[in-house]
Every structure is written in C-alpha cells, then in structure tokens.
BALOBA-1460 file (C-alpha; in Angstrom, 3 decimals):
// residues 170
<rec num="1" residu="x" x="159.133" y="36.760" z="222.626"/>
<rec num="2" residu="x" x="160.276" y="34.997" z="225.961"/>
<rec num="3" residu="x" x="163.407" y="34.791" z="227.679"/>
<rec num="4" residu="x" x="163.643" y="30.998" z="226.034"/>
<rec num="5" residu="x" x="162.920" y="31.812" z="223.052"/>
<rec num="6" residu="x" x="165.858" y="34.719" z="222.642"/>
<rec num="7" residu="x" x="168.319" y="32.188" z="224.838"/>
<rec num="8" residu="x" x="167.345" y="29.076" z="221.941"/>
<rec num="9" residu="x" x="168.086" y="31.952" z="218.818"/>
<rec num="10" residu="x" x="171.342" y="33.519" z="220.733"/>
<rec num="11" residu="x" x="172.434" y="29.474" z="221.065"/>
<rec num="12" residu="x" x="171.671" y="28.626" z="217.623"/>
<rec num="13" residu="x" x="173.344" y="32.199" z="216.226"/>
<rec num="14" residu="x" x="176.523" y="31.092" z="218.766"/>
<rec num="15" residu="x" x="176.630" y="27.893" z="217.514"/>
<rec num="16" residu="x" x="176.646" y="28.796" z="213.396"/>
<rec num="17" residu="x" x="178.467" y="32.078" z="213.950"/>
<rec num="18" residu="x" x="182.058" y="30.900" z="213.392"/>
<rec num="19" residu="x" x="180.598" y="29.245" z="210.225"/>
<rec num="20" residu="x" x="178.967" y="32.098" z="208.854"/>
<rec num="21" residu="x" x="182.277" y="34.397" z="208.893"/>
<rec num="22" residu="x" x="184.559" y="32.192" z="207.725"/>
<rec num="23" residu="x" x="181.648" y="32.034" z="204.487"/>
<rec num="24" residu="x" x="181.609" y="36.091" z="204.684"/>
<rec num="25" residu="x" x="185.646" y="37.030" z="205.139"/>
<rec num="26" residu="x" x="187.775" y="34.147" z="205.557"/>
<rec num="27" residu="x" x="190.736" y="36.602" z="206.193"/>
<rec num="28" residu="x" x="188.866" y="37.984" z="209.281"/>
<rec num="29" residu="x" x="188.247" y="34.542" z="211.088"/>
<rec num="30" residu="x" x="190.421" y="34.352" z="214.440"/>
<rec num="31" residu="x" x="193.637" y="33.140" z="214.024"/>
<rec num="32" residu="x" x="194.478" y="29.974" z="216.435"/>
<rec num="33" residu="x" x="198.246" y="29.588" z="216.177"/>
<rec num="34" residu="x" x="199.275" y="26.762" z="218.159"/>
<rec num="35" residu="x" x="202.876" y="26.162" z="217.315"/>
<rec num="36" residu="x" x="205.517" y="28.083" z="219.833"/>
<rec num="37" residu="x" x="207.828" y="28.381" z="217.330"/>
<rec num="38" residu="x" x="205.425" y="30.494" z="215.259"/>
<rec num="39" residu="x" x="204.469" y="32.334" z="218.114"/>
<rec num="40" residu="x" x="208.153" y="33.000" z="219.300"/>
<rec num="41" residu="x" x="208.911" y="34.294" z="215.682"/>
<rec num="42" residu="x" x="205.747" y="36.708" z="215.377"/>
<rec num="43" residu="x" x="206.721" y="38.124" z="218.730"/>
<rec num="44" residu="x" x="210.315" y="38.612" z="217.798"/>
<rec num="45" residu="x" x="209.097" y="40.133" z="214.204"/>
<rec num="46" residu="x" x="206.865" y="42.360" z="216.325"/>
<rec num="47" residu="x" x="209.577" y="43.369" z="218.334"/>
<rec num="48" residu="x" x="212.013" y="44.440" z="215.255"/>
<rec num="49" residu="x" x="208.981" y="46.100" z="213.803"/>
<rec num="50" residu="x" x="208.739" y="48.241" z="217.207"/>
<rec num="51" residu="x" x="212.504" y="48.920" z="216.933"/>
<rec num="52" residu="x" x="212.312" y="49.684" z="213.528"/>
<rec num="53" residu="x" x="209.542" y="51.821" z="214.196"/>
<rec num="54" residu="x" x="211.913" y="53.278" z="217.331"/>
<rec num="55" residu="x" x="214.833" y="54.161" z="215.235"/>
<rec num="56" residu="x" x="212.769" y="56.025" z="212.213"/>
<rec num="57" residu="x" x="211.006" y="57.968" z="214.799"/>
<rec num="58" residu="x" x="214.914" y="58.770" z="215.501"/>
<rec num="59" residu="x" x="215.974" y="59.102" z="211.912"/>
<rec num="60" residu="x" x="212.656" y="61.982" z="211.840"/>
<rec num="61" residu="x" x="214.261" y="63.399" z="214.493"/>
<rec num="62" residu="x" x="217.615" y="64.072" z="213.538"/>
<rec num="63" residu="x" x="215.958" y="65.017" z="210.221"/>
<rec num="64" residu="x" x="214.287" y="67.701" z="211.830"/>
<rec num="65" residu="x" x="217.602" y="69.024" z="213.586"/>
<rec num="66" residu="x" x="219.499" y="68.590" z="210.274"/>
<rec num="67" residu="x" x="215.997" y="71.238" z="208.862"/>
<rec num="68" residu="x" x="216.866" y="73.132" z="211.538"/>
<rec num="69" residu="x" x="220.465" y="73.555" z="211.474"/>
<rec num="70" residu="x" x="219.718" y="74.046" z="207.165"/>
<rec num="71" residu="x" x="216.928" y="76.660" z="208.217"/>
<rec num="72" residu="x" x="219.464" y="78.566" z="210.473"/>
<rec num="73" residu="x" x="222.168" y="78.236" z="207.486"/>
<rec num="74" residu="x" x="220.190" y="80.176" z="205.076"/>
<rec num="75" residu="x" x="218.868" y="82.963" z="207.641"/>
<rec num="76" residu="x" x="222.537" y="83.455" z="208.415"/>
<rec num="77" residu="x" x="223.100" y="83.784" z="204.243"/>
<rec num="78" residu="x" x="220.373" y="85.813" z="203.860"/>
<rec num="79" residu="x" x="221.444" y="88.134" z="206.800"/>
<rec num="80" residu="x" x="224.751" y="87.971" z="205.148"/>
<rec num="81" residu="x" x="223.191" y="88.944" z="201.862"/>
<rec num="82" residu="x" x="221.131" y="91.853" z="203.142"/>
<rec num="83" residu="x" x="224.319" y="93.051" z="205.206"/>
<rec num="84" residu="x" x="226.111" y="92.961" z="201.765"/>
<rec num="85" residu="x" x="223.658" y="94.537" z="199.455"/>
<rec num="86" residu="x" x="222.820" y="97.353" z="201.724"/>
<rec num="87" residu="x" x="226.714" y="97.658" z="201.847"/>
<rec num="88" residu="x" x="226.725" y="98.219" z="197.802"/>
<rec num="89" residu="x" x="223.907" y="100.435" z="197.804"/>
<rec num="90" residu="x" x="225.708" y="102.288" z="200.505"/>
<rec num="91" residu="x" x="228.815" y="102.534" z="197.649"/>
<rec num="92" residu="x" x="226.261" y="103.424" z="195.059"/>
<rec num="93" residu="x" x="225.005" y="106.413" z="197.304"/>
<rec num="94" residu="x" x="228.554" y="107.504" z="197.635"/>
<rec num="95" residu="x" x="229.270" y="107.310" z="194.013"/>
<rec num="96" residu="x" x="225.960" y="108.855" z="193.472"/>
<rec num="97" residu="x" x="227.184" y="111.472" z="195.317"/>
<rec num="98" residu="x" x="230.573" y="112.385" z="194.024"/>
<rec num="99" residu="x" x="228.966" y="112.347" z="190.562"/>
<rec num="100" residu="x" x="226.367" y="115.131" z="191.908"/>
<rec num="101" residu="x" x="229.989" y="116.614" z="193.335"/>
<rec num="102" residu="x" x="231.650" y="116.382" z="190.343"/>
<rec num="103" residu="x" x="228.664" y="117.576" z="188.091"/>
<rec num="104" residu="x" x="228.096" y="120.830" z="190.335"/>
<rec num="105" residu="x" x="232.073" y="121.516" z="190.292"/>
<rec num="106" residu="x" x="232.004" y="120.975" z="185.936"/>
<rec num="107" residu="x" x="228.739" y="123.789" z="186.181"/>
<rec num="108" residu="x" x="230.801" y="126.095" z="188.337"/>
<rec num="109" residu="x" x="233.730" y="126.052" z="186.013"/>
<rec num="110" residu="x" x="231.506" y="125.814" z="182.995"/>
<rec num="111" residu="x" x="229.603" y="129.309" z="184.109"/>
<rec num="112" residu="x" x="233.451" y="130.745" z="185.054"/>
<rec num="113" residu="x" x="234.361" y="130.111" z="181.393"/>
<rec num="114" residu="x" x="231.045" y="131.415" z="179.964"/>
<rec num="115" residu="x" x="231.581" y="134.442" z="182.477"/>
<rec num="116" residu="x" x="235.171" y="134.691" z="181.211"/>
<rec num="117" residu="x" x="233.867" y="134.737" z="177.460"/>
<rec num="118" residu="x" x="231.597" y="137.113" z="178.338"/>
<rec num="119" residu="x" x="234.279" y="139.471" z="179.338"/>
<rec num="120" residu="x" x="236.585" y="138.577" z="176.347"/>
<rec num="121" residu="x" x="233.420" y="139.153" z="173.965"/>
<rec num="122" residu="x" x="232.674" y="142.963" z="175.908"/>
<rec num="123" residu="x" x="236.536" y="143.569" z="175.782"/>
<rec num="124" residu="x" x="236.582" y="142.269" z="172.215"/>
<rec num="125" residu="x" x="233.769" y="144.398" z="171.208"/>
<rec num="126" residu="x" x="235.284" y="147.755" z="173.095"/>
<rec num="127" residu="x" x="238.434" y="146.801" z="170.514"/>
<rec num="128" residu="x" x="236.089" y="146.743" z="167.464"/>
<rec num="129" residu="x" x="234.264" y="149.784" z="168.409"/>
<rec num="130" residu="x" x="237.635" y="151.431" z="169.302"/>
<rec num="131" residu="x" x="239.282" y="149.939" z="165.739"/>
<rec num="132" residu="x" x="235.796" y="151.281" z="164.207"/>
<rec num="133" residu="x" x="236.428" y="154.561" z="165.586"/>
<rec num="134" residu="x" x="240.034" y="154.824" z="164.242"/>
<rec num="135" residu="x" x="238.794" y="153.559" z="161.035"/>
<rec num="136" residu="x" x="236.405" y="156.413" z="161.045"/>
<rec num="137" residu="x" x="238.949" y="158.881" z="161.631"/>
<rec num="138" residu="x" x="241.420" y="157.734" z="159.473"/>
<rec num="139" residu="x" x="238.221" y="157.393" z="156.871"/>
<rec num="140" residu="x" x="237.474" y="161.486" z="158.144"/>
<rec num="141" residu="x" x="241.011" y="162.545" z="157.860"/>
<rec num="142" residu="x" x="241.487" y="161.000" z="154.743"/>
<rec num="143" residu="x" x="238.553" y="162.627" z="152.680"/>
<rec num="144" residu="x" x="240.289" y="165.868" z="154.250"/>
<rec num="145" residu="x" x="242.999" y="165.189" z="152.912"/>
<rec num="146" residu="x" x="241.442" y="163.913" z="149.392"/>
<rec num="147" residu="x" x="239.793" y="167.030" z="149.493"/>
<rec num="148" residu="x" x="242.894" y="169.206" z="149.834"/>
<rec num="149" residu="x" x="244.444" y="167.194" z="147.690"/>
<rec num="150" residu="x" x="241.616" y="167.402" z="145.036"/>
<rec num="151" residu="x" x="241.825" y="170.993" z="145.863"/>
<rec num="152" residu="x" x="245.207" y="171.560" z="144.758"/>
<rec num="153" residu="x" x="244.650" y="169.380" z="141.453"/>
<rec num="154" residu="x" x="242.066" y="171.926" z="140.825"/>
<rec num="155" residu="x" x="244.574" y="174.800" z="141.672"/>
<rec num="156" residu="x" x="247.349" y="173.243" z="139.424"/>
<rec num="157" residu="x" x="244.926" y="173.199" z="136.822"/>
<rec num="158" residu="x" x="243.748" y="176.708" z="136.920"/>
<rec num="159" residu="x" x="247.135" y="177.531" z="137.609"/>
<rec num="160" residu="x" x="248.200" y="175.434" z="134.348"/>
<rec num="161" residu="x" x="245.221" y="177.168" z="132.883"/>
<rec num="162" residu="x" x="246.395" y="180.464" z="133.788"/>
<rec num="163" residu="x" x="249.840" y="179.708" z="132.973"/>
<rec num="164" residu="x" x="248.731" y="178.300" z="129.298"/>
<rec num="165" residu="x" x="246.766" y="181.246" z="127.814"/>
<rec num="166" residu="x" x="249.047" y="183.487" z="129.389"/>
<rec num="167" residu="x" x="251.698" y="181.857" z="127.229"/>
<rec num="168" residu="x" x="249.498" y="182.098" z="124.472"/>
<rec num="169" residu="x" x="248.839" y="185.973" z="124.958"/>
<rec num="170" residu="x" x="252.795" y="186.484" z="125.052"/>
C-alpha cells in the first residue's frame, strides 16, 4: 500500500471514529461539558471528594494510634498478669513448702510416739514376764505348800488310823 492510500483509510477511520464508539460504549464517548456552572460544581465536588479523601486518610490514622495505644494496653495487662500469676505460684511454692514442713515435723513426732510405744511395749512385756515369774513362784510355792499340806492330811489320817485301832485294841 502507498503513503495515499494509508493517509485516505486513517481519514476515513478519523472521520467515522467518534461514530463508531458512541455505537460500541456510549458511556465511554468524551464528555464535552460546556456550561461553567457544571464545570464550577464538578470541580468543587472534586475538591470535597479530595478533602474527604484527606480527612479519612486522617481518621486511618488516628485509628492506627488508637491500635496502638489498645496494643500497648493489653501488653501492659498481660505483663500485669504474668507479674501476678508468677506471684501466686510463688505463694503456692511457699505453701507447698510448709506442707512438706509440716508433713516431715507430723513423721518425726509420729516415729517419737511409735519409738515411745516401743519402749512402753518392752517395759510392758519386762512387767508380764516379771508378773509371770511371780506367778510361777507363787504357783511353785504353793504346790509346796499343797504338798505339805497334803502331807499332813495323810499324817492325820494315819495318825487317826493309829489312834482308831488303838482304841479298838484297848
């Protein structure tokens, strides 16, 4: 193709072009506002737009410090809170402790009475055996005596005996 050929197409395509996109996108055809009081009030919406724009970027920001400051607030509570539980497990290990006191000073009396039984039961049984012992002499002395005393039943009776058919010779 020649250079008059392309400049007759790119005249004709100039020419039809506003045509053919108003036919494709009417919404997307230039705007041509003419009146100054349109104008004036699309600048001045443009402008409050921007502002408005300005003072959320500003409402974001003191959003973010308001985070901040509400980020800082619970760190400080949770410092707070660690500070306080370690303080209660601190009073748990002390209570733990006086219990381990307290159960180690109830063992040392417990094995002081157990040792004291112990004595009472050795002393206890040195007073049985020593009762047992007396028992057994009184049991000794008194078959000795049984016996003397059976003996001198038997000597009545031979004596009576004696005494009887002695009578009965006379």
């Amino acid at each position: 193709m020649s250079d008059q050929q392309l400049e007759a197409i790119g005249s004709y395509v100039k020419s039809h072009l506003p045509e053919w996109l108003a036919e494709l996108a009417p919404e997307r055809r230039p705007m041509t506002i003419t009146d100054p009081a349109l104008l004036e009030r699309i600048v001045r919406v443009e402008e409050s737009l921007s502002h408005q724009r300005e003072l959320m970027s500003q409402g974001f920001a003191a959003m973010e410090k308001r985070f901040e400051q509400v980020d800082k607030r619970f760190e400080e509570m949770r410092e707070d809170m660690n500070a306080r539980f370690e303080a209660v497990d601190k009073r748990f290990e002390s209570m733990d402790k006086r219990f381990e006191e307290m159960r180690e000073d109830m063992n040392a009396r417990f094995e002081a009475v157990d040792k004291r039984f112990e004595g009472m039961r050795e002393d206890m049984n040195t007073r049985f055996e020593a009762v047992d012992k007396r028992f057994e002499e009184m049991r000794t002395d008194m078959d000795a005596r049984f016996r003397t005393t059976n003996r001198m039943i038997m000597a009545f009776f031979a004596l009576v005996t004696v005494i009887t058919a002695v009578v009965q010779l006379v």
